[in-house]
Each structure stands twice: as C-alpha cells, then as structure tokens.
N, CA and C of each residue as an Amber inpcrd file, in Angstrom:
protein
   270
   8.2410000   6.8570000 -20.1810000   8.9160000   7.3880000 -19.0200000
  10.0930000   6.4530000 -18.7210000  11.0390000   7.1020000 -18.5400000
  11.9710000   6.0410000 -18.3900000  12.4650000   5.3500000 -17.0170000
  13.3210000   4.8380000 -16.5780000  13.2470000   3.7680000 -15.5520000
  14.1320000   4.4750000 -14.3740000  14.9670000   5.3830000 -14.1750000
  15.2130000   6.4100000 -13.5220000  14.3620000   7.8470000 -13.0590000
  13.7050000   8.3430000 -14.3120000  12.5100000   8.8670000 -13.8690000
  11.5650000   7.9750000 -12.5960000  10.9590000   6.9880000 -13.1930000
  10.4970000   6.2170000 -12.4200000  10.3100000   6.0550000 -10.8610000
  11.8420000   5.7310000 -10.6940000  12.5780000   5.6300000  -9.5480000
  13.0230000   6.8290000  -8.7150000  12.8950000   8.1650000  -9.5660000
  12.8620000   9.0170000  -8.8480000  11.5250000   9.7020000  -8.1440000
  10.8660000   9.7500000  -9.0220000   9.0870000   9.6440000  -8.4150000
   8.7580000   8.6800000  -7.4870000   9.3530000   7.3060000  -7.4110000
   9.0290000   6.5650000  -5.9490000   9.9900000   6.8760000  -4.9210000
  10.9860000   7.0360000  -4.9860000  11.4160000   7.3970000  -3.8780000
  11.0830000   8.9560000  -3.4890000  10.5140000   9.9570000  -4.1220000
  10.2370000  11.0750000  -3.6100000   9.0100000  11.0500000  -2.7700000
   7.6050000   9.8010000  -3.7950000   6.6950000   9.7820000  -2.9210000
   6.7550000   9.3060000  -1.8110000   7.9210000   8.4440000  -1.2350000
   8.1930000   7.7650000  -0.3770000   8.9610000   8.3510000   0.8040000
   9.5280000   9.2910000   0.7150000  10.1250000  10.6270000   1.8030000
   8.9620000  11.0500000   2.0740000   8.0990000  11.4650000   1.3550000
   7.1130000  12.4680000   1.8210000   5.8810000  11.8900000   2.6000000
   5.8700000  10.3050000   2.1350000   5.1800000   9.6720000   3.2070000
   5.7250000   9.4340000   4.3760000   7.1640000   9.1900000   4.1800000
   7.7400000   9.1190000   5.6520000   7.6190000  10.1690000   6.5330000
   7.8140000  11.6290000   5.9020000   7.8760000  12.3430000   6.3750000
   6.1690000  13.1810000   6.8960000   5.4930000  12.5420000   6.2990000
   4.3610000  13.5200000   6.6440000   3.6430000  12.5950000   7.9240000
   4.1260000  11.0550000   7.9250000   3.9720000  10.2250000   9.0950000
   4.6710000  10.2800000  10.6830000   6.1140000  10.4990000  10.0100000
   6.7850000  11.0080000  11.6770000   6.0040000  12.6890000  11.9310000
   5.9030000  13.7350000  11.1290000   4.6260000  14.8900000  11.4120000
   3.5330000  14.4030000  12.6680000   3.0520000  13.7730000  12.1420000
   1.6810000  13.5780000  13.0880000   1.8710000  12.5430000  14.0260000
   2.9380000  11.9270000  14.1610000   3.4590000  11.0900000  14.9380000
   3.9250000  11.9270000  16.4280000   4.4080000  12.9040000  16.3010000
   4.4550000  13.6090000  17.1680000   5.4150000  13.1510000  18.2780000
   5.7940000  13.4270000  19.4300000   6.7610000  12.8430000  20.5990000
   5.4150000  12.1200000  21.1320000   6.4450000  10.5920000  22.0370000
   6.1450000   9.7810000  22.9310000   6.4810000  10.0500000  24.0040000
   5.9430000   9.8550000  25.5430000   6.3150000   9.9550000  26.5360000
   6.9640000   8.0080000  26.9370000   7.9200000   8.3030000  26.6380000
   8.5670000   6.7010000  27.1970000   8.2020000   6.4050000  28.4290000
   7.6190000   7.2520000  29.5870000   8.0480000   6.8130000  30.9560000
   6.0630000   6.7140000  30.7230000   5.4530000   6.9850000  30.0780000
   3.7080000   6.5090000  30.4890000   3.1820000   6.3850000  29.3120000
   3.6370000   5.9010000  27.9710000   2.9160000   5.1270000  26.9360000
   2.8030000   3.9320000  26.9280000   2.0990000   3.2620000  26.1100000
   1.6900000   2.0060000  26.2800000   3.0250000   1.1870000  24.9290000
   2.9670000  -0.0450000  25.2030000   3.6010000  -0.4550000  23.7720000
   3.2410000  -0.0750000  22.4260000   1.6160000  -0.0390000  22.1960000
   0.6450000   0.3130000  20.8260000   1.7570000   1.9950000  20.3920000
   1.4910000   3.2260000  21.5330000   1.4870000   3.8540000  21.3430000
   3.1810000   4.5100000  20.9140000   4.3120000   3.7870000  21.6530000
   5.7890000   3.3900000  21.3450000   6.0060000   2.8510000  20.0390000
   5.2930000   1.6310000  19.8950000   5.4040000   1.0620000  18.2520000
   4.7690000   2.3580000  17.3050000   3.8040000   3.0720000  17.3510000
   3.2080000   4.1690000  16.4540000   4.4940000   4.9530000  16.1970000
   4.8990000   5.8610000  17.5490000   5.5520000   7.1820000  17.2840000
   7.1400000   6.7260000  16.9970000   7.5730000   5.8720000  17.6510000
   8.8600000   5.6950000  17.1450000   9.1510000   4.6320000  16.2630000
  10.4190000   5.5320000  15.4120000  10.4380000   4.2630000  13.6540000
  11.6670000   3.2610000  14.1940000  11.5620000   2.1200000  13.2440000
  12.5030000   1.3460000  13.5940000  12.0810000   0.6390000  14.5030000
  10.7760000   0.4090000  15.3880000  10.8700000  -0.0060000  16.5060000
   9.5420000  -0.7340000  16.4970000   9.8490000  -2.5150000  16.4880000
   8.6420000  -3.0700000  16.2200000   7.6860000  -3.7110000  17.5780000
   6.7070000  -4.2640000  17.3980000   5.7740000  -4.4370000  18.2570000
   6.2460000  -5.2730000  19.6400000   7.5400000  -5.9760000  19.1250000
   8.3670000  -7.0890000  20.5460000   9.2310000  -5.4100000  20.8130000
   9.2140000  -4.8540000  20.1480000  10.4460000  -3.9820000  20.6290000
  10.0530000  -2.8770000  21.7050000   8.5780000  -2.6210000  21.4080000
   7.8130000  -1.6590000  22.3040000   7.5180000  -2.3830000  23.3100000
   6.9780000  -3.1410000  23.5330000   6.8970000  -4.5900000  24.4150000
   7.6020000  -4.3900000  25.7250000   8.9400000  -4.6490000  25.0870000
  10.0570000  -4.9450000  25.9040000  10.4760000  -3.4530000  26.4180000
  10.0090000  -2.6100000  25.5100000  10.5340000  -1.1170000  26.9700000
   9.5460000  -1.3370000  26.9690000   8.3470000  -1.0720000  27.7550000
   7.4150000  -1.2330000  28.4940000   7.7290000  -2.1170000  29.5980000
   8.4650000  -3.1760000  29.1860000   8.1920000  -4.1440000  30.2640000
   9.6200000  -3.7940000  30.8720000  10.6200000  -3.3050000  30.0870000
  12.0160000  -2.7750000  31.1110000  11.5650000  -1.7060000  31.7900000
  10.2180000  -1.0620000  31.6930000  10.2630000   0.0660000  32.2530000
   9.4550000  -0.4720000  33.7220000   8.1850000  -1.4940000  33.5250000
   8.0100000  -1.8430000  34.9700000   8.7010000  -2.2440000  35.8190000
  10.0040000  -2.5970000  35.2180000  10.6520000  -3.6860000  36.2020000
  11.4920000  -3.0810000  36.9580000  12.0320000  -1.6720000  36.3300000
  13.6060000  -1.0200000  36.6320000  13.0820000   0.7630000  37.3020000
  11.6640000   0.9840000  36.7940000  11.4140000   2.0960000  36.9230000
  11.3110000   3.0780000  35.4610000  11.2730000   4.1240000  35.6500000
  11.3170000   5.4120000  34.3820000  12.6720000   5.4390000  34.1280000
  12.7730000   5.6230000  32.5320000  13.9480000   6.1560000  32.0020000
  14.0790000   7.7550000  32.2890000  15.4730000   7.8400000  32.6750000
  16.2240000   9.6410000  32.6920000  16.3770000  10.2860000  31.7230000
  16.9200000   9.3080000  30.3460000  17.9250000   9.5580000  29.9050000
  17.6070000   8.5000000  28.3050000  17.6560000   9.4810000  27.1500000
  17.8710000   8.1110000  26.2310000  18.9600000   7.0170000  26.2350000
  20.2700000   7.1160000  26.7960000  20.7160000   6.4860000  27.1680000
  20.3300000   4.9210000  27.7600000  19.0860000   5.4650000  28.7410000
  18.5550000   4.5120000  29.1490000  18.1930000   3.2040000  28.5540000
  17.2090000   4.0130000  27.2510000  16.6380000   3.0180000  26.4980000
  17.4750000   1.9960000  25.9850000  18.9650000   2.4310000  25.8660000
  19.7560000   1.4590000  25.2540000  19.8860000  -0.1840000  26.2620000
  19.6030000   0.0290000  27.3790000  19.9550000  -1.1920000  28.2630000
  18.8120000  -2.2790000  27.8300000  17.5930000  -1.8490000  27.0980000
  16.7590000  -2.7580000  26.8940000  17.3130000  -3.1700000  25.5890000
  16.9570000  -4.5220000  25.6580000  17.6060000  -5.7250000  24.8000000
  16.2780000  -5.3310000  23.1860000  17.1670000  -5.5240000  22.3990000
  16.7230000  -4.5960000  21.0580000  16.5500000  -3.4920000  20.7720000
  17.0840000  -2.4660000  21.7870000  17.3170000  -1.1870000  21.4960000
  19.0160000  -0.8140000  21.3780000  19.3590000  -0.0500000  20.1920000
  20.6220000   0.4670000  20.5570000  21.0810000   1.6300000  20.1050000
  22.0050000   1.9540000  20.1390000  22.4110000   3.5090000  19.7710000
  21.6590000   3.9510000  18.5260000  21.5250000   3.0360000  17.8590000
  21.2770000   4.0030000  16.4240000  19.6940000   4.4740000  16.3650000
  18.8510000   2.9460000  16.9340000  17.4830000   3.3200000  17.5540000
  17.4410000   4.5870000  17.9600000  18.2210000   4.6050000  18.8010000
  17.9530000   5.9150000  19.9190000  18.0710000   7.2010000  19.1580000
  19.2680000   6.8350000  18.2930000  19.6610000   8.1290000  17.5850000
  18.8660000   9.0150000  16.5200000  17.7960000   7.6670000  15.8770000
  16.4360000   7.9880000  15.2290000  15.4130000   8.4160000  15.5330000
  15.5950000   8.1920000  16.8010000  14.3060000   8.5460000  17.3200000
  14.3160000   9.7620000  18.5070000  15.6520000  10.1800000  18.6040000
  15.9910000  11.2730000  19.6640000  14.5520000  12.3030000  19.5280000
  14.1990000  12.7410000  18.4120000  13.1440000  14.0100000  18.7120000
  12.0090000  13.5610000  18.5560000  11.6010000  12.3210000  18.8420000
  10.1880000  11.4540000  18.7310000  10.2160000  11.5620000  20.6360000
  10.8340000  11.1930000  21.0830000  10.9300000  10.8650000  22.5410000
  10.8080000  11.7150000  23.7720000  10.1970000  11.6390000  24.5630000
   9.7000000  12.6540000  25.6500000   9.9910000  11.9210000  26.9340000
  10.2340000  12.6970000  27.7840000  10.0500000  11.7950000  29.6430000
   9.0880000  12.1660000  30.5340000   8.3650000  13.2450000  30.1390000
   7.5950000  14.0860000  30.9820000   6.7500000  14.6310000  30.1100000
C-alpha cells in the first residue's frame, strides 16, 4: 500500500471521528453548564478555557450574545466561529 494511500485512509478515519464526536456532542447551554460539560461540547476549547467562562460568567452574569464569549481571556473570534452551532443560551 503505498504512503499516500495510507495517508488518505488516516485522515478520512479521522473526519469521521471528528465528525461523529461533534454528532453526539450536541449544543451547550453557555449560560448553565458546568466547565466538564463546555470542555466536552465545544472543540478547541480546553479545560482552563472552560474554567474561565464559567468563572466570567459568575462574575459578569449570562452571555447574550457569542460575541460575548469573546471578552473572556482565551476565547476569540475564531473559537467562537467553531463553535457557533455547538452553543446555546437558553
């Protein structure tokens, strides 16, 4: 098998794991999940990162707006932009 073959079989199995993981991942409610449950559903976004919205969220109140999320320190546009249909407010 050659070494492009290869490489095309891992990266295919590797979409389809991504993809069958954001599936059951389902939307987060940002304004009443926990960090555990923020780090699960949204990608890109590690365990200090869930953390810290959680903890921007006690301090300032509920987010409106993904917008919002951007004011917390390690979140930024592109985060947001990945994760736009992971994210819920209500």
């Amino acid at each position: 098998m050659s070494l492009q073959r290869v490489s095309s079989i891992v990266a295919l199995v590797f979409a389809t794991t991504i993809l069958s993981v954001s599936a059951d991942a389902g939307r987060v409610n940002i304004n009443t999940a926990d960090a555990e449950a923020i780090d699960r559903a949204l990608v890109f976004v590690s365990a200090d990162t869930a953390r810290a919205i959680v903890a921007f969220r006690e301090q300032h109140g509920h987010f409106t707006s993904l917008d919002d999320l951007t004011e917390v320190k390690g979140v930024g546009k592109r985060l947001v932009k990945y994760n736009r249909s992971r994210i819920a407010f209500d």
